[in-house]
VODRENDO-170929 format. One record per residue (C-alpha): residue number from 1; residue in one letter; x, y, z. Coordinates in steps of 0.02 Angstrom, whole numbers, plus 50000, padded with zeros to 5 digits. Each point is the difference from the previous one (the first is absolute). Example, Ala and Ser with C-alpha at 12.3 -4.5 7.8 and 13.67 -1.06 7.14 Angstrom:
<atom 1; A; <50615; 49775; 50390>>
<atom 2; S; <50069; 50172; 49967>>
% end
This chain:
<atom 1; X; <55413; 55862; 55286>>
<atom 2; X; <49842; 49960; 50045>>
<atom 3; X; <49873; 50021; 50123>>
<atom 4; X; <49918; 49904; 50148>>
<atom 5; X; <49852; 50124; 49969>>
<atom 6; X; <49884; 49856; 49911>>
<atom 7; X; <50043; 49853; 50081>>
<atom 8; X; <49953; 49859; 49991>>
<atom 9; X; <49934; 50082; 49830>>
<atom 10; X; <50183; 50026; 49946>>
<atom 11; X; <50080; 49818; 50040>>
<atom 12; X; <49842; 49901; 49960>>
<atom 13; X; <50014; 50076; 49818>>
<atom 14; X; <50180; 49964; 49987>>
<atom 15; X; <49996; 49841; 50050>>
<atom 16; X; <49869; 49943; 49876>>
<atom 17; X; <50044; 50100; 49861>>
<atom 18; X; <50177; 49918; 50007>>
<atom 19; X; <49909; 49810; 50016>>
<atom 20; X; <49889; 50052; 49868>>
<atom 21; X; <50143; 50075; 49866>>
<atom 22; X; <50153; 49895; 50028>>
<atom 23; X; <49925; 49856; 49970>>
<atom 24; X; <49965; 50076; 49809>>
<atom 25; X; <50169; 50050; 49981>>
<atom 26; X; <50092; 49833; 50072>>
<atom 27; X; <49905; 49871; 49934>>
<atom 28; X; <49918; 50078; 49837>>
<atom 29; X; <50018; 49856; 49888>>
<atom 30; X; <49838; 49948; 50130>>
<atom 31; X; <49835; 50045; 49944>>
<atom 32; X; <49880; 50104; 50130>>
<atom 33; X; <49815; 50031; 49990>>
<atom 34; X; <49982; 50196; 50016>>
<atom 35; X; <49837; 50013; 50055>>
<atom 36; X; <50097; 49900; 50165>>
<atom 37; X; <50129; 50142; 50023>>
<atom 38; X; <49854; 50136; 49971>>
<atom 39; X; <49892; 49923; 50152>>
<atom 40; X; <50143; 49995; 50092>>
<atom 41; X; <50100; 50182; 49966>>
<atom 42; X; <49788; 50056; 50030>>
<atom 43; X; <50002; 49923; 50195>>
<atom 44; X; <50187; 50057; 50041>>
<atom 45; X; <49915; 50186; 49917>>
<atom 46; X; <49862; 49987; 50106>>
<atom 47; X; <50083; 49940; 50170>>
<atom 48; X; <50127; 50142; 49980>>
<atom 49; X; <49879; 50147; 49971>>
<atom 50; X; <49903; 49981; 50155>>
<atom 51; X; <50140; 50097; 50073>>
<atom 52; X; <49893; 50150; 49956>>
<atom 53; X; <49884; 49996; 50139>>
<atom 54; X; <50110; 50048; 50121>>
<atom 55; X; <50072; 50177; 50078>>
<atom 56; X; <50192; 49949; 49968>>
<atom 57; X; <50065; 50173; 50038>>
<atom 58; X; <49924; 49997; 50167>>
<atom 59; X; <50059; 49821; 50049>>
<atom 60; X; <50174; 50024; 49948>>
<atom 61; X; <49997; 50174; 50141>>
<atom 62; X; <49936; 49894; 50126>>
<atom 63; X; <50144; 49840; 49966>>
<atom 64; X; <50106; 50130; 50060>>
<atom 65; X; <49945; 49981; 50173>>
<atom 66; X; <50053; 49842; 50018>>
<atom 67; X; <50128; 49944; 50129>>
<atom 68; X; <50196; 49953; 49944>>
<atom 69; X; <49975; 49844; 49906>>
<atom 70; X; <50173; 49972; 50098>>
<atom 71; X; <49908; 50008; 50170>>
<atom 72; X; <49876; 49892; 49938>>
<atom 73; X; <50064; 49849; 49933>>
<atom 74; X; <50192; 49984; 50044>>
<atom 75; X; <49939; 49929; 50156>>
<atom 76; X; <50082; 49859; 50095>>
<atom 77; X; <49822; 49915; 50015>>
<atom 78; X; <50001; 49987; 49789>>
<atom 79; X; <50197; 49965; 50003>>
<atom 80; X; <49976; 49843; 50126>>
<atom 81; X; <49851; 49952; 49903>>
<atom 82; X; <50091; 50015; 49817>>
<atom 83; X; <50142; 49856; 50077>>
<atom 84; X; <49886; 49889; 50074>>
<atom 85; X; <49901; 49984; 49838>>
<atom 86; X; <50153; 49974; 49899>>
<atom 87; X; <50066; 49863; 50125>>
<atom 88; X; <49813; 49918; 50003>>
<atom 89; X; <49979; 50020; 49804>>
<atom 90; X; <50186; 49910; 49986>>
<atom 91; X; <49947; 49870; 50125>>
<atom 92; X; <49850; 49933; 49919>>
<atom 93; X; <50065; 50022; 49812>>
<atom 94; X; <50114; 49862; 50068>>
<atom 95; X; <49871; 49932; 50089>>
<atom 96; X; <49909; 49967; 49841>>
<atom 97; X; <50128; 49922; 49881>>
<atom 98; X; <50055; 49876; 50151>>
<atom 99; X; <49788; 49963; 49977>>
<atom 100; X; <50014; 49971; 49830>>
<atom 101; X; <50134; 49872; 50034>>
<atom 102; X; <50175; 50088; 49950>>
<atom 103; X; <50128; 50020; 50113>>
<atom 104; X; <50129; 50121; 50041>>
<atom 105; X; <50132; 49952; 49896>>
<atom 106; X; <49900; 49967; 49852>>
<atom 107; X; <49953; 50198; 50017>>
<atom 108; X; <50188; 50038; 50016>>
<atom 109; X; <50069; 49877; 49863>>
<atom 110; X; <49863; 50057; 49845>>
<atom 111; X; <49876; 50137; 50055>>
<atom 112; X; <49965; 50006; 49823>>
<atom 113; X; <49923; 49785; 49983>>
<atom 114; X; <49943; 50037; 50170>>
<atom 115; X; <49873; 50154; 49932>>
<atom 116; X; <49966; 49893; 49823>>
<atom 117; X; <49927; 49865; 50107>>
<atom 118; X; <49902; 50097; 50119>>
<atom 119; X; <49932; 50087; 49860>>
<atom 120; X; <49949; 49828; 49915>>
<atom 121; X; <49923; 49951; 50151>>
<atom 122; X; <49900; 50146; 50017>>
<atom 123; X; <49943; 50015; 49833>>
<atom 124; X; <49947; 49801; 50018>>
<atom 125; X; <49922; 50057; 50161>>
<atom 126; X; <50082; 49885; 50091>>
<atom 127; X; <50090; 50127; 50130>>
<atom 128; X; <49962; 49952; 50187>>
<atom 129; X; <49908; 50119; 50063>>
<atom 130; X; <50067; 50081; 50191>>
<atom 131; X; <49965; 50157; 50099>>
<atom 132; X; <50186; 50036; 49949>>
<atom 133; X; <49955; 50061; 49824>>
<atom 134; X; <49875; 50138; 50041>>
<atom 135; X; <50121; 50069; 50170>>
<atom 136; X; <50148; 50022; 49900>>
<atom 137; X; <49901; 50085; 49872>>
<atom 138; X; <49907; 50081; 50123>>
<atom 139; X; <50152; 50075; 50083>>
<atom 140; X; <50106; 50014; 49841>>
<atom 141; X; <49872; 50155; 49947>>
<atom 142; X; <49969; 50064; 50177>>
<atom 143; X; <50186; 50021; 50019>>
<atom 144; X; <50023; 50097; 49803>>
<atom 145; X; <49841; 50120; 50075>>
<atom 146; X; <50111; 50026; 50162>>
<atom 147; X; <50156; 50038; 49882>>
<atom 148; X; <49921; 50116; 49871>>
<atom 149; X; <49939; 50110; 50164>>
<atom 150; X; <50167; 50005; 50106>>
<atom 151; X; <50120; 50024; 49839>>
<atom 152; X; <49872; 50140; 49938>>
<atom 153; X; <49994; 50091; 50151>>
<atom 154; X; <50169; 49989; 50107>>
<atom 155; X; <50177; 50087; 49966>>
<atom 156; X; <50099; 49883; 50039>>
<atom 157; X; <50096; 49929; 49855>>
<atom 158; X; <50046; 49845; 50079>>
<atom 159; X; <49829; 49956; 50041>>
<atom 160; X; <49945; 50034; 49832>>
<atom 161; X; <50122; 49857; 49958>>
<atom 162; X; <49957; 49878; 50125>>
<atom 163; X; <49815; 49995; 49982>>
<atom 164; X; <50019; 49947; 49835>>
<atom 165; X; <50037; 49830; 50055>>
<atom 166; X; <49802; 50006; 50007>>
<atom 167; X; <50012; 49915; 49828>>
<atom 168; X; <50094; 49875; 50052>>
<atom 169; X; <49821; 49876; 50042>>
<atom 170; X; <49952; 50030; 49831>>
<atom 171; X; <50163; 49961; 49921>>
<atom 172; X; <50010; 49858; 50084>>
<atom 173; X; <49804; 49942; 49950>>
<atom 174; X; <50047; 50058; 49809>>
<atom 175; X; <50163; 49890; 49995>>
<atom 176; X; <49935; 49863; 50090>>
<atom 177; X; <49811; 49971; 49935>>
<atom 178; X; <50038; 50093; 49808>>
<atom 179; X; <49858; 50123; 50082>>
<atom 180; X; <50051; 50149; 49924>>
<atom 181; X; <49819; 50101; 50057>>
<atom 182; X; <50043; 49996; 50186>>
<atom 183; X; <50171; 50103; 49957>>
<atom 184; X; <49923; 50116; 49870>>
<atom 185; X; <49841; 50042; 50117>>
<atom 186; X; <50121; 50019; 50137>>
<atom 187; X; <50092; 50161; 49906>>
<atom 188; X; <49838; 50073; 49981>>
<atom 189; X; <49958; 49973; 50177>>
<atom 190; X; <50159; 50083; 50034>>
<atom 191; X; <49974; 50140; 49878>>
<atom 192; X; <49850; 50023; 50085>>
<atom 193; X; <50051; 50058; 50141>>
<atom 194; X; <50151; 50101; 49961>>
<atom 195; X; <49849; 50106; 49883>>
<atom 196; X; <49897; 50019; 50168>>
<atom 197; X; <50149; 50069; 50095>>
<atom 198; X; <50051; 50130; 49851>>
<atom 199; X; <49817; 50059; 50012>>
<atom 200; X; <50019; 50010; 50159>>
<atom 201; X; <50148; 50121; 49979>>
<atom 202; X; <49909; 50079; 49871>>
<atom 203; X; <50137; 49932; 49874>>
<atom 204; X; <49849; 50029; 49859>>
<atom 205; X; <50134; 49924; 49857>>
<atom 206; X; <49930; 49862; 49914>>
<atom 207; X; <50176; 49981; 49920>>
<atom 208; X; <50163; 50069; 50050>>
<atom 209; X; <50185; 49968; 49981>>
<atom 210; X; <50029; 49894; 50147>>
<atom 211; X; <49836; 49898; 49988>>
<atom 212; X; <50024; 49957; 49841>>
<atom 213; X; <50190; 49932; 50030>>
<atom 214; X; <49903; 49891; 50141>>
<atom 215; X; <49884; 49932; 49889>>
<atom 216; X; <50139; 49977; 49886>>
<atom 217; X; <50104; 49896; 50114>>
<atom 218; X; <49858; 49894; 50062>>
<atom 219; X; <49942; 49972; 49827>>
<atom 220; X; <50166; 49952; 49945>>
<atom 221; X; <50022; 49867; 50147>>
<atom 222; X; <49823; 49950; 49977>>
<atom 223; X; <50022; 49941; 49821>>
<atom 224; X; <50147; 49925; 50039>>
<atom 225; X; <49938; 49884; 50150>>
<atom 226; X; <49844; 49962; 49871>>
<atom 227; X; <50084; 49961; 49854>>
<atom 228; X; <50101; 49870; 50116>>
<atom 229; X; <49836; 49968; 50076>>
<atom 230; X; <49954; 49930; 49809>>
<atom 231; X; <50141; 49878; 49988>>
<atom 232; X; <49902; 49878; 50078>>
<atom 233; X; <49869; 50018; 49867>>
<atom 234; X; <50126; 49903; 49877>>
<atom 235; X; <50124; 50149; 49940>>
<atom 236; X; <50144; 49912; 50097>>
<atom 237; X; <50001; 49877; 49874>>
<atom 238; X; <49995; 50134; 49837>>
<atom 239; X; <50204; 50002; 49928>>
<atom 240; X; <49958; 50091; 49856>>
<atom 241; X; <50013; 50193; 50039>>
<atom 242; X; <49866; 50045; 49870>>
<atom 243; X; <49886; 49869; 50067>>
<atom 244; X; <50020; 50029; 50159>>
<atom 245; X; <49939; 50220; 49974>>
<atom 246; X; <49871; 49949; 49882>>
<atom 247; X; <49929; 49874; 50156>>
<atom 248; X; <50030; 50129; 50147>>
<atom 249; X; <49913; 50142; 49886>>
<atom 250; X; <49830; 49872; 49973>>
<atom 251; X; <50001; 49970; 50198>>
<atom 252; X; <50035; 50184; 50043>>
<atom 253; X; <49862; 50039; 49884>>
<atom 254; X; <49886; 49848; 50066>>
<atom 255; X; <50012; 50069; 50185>>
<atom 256; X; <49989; 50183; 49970>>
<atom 257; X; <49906; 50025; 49852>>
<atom 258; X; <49887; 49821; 49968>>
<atom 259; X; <49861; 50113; 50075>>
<atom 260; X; <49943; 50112; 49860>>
<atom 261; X; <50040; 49844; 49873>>
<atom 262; X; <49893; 49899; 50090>>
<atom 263; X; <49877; 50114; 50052>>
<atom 264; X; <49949; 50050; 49819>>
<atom 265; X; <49980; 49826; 49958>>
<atom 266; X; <49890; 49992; 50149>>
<atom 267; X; <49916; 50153; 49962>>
<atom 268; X; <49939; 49939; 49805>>
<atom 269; X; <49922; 49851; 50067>>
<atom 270; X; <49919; 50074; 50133>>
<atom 271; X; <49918; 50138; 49883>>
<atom 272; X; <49992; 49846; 49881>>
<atom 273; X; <49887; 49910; 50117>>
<atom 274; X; <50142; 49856; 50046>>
<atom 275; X; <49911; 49902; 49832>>
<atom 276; X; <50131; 49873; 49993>>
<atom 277; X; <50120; 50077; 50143>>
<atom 278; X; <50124; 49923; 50120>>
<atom 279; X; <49957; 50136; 50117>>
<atom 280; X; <49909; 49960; 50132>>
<atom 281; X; <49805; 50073; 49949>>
<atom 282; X; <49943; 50037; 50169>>
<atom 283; X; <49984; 50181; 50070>>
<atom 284; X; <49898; 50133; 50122>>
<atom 285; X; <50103; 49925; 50152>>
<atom 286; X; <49960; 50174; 50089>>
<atom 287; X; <50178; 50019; 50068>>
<atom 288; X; <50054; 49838; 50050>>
<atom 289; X; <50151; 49991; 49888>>
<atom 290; X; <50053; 50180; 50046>>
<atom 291; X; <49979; 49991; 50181>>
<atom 292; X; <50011; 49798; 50019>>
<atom 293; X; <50074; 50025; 50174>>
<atom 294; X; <49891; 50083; 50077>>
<atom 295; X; <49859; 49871; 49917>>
<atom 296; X; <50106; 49850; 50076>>
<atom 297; X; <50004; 50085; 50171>>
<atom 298; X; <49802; 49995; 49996>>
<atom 299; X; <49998; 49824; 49938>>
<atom 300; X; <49957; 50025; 49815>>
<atom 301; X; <50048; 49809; 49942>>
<atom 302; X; <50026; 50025; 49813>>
<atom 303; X; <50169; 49914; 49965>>
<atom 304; X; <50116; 50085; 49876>>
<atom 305; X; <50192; 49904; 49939>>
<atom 306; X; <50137; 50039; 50071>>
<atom 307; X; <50042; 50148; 49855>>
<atom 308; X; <49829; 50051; 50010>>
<atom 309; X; <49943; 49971; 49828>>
<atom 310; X; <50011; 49824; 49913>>
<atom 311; X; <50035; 50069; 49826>>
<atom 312; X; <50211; 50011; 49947>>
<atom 313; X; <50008; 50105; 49834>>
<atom 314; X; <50146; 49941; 49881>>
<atom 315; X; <50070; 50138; 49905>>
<atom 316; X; <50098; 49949; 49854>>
<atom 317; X; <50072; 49848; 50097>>
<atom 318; X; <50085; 50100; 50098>>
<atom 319; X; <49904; 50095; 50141>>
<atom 320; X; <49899; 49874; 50100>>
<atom 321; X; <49891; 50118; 50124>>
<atom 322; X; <49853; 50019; 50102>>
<atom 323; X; <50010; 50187; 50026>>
<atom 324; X; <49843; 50079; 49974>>
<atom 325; X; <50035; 50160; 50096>>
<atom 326; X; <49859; 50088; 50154>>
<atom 327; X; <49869; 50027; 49858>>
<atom 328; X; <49967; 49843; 49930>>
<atom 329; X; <49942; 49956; 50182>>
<atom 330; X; <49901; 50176; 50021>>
<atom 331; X; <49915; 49953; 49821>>
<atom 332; X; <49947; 49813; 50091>>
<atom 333; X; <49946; 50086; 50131>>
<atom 334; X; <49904; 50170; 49942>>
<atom 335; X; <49997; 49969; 49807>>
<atom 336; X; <50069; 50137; 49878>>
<atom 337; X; <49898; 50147; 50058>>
<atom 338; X; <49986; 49962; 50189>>
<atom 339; X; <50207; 49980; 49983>>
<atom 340; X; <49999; 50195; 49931>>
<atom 341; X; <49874; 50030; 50154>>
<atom 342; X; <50118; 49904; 50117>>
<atom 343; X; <50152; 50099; 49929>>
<atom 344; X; <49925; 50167; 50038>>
<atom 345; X; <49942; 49935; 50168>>
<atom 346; X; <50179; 49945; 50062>>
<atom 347; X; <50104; 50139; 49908>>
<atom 348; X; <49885; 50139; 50108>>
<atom 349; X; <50018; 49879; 50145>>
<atom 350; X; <50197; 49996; 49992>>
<atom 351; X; <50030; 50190; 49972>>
<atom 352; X; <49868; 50039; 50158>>
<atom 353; X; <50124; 49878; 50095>>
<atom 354; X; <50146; 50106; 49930>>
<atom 355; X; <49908; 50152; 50051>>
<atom 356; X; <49962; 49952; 50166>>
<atom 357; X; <50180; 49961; 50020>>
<atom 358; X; <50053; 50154; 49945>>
<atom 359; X; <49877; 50096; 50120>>
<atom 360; X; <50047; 49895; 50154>>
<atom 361; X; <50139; 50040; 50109>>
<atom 362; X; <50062; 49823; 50077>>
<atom 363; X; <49880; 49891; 49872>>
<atom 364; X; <49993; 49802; 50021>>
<atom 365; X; <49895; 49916; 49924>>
<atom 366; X; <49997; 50128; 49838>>
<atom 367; X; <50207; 49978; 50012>>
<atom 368; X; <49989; 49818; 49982>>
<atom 369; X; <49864; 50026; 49861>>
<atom 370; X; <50112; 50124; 49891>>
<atom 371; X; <50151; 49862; 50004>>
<atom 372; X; <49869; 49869; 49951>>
<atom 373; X; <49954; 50085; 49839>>
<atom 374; X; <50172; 50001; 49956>>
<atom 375; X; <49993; 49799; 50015>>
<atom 376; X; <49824; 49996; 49915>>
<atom 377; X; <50060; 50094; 49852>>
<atom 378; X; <50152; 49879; 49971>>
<atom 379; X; <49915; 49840; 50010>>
<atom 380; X; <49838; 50077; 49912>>
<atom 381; X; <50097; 49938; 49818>>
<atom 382; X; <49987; 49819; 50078>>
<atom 383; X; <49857; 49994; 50118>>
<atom 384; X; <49906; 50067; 50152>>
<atom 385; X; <50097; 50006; 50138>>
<atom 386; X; <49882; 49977; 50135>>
<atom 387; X; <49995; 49800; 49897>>
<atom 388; X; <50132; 49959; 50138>>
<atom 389; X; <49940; 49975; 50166>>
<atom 390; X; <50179; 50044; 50094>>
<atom 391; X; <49974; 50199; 49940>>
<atom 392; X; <49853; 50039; 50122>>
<atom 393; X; <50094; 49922; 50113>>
<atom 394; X; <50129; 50089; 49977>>
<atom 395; X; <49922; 50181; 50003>>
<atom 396; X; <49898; 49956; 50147>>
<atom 397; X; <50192; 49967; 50070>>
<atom 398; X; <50057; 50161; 49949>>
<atom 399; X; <49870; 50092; 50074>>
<atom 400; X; <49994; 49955; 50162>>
<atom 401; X; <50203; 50029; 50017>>
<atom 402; X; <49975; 50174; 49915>>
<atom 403; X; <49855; 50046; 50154>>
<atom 404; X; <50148; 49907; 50133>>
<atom 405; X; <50119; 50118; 49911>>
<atom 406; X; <49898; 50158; 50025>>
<atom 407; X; <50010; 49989; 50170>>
<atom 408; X; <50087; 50135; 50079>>
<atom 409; X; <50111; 49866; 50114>>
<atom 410; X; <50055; 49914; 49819>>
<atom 411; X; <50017; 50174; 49885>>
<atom 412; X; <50125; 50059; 50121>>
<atom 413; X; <50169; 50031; 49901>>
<atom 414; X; <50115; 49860; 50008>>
<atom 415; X; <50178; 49985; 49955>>
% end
């Protein structure tokens, strides 16, 4: 078992540790710079010890305070909310292949074409670009946040089943676009909040019997519904059995673990001064590719491709990538030491937010920020999150519906 006591200490360190070491034990017969997986086990160190400056004996007593996480958020305000984005998500994810020129029955007949040519087209950038896209994203991750709170909190068993149709947008987005990130961020979204309503009920079990079998069954389905997701990246053409593991164990590796390969190749040019480098040789951004949404709401014009970096790293003709994980954009932005500064900075700033949450009895805005981190720490092997303009959007959402459901009129029981 352990304990909540050090989070986001305790899950930040897992998480990287396990991006930083399977990778080694995978794919070993690919060479790794080091000094890259030093640096980078010396910021996950460093973000996870600034638990330390905070009195976690005395917020845990006052968590206990808090009202029924039942009474809070199995309310028919968040259960009306949790259809309609499901229905709206499902609406425009239609919406948008219709856009793109496919029809119905094409999407019935072979799913699987369907998804190869959508991803051509996006990779080609030639998608057509609607409001479509971003809404059914949009509502796709506002409805997992909804689910994660009501299964956490109610008692009802039959809920518990129901609201997982909350995946259903993101299913749909995964199977229809070969966009596997939408589905994956979505589980953390919806991990998210199932961890703010066991705090809430001062469940303080980082791991337990029946949250493990959860995370068992959704990672079971998950890999499932992604390795059909990477048919349509040529494996439904593979007859050879052998052929066809060797291929699905390169692209499993290229989307979960191309980070740390790439990012030590990144990292010995950069200390090598880029002298004959594909990289790109610019840096000292200060923060533009880690908070580039918040840069483009302000009007900051710099133009970035559609995967953010230009480079695609080949790895033994296999693994074709652009992954570069959250620090090679804090090193363009701050440079080596000001990414350790940086670090420091946001691991104190996250654990205060934890501690506030802790502290508070009917928190908001702290609430939204502690299911965030869980989101920031899953996409932080690939990128920043705040890259993607639809997740501000999306907090800001979730905010004002968590001060609508607060109200004493909305937290009324409901059955």
């Amino acid at each position: 078992m352990v304990g909540t006591w050090l989070f986001p200490a305790t899950l930040f360190s897992l998480f990287w540790f396990a991006f930083i070491f399977f990778p080694l034990i995978i794919m070993f017969e690919i060479p790794i710079n080091p000094w890259a997986v030093g640096y980078l086990s010396l910021l996950v160190i460093l973000f996870s010890w600034t638990f330390i400056f905070f009195n976690w004996k005395k917020a845990f007593n006052n968590n206990l305070n808090k009202p029924s996480a039942e009474g809070v958020y199995d309310t028919k305000l968040l259960r009306l909310t949790l259809w309609f984005s499901i229905f709206v998500s499902v609406v425009c994810s239609i919406k948008v292949m219709l856009v793109q020129g496919f029809s119905l029955a094409e999407l019935y007949e072979d799913i699987v074409l369907v998804a190869a040519k959508y991803a051509v087209s996006r990779y080609a950038s030639e998608v057509v670009y609607s409001a479509y896209g971003p809404l059914s994203l949009g509502f796709a991750y506002l409805a997992v946040l909804i689910a994660g709170l009501i299964f956490g909190s109610t008692s009802n068993s039959s809920r518990k089943k129901w609201v997982l149709l909350a995946f259903l947008p993101s299913i749909i987005i995964m199977v229809t676009q070969s966009a596997k990130g939408s589905f994956f961020g979505s589980i953390f979204y919806f991990l998210g909040g199932i961890l703010v309503t066991s705090l809430q009920q001062n469940k303080l079990l980082l791991f337990k019997a029946n949250i493990l079998k959860i995370v068992f069954k959704i990672g079971s389905f998950s890999i499932i519904l992604f390795i059909f997701s990477l048919m349509s990246r040529g494996l439904q053409d593979v007859k050879d059995v052998s052929v066809f593991f060797e291929k699905l164990r390169f692209l499993l590796a290229s989307y979960f673990f191309a980070h740390l390969y790439n990012f030590s190749e990144w990292v010995t040019a950069f200390w090598d001064g880029f002298n004959n480098s594909k990289f790109d040789i610019s840096h000292y951004y200060y923060g533009f590719y880690t908070f580039t949404s918040i840069y483009r709401f302000f009007g900051y014009k710099k133009e970035t491709p559609d995967a953010v970096y230009d480079e695609y790293n080949n790895i033994l003709e296999q693994m074709d990538s652009n992954v570069y994980t959250i620090f090679r954009g804090m090193v363009m932005d701050f440079g080596v030491l000001g990414t350790i500064l940086f670090v420091f900075i946001l691991g104190l700033l996250l654990h205060l937010c934890f501690y506030v949450f802790l502290n508070s009895k009917r928190p908001i805005i702290s609430t939204t920020i502690t299911i965030f981190m869980l989101v920031i720490f899953y996409y932080s092997f690939i990128i920043s999150v705040l890259t993607w303009n639809i997740v501000p959007f999306v907090l800001i959402l979730f905010i004002i519906l968590l001060k609508f459901n607060s109200y004493s009129f909305v937290l009324k029981k409901t059955t």
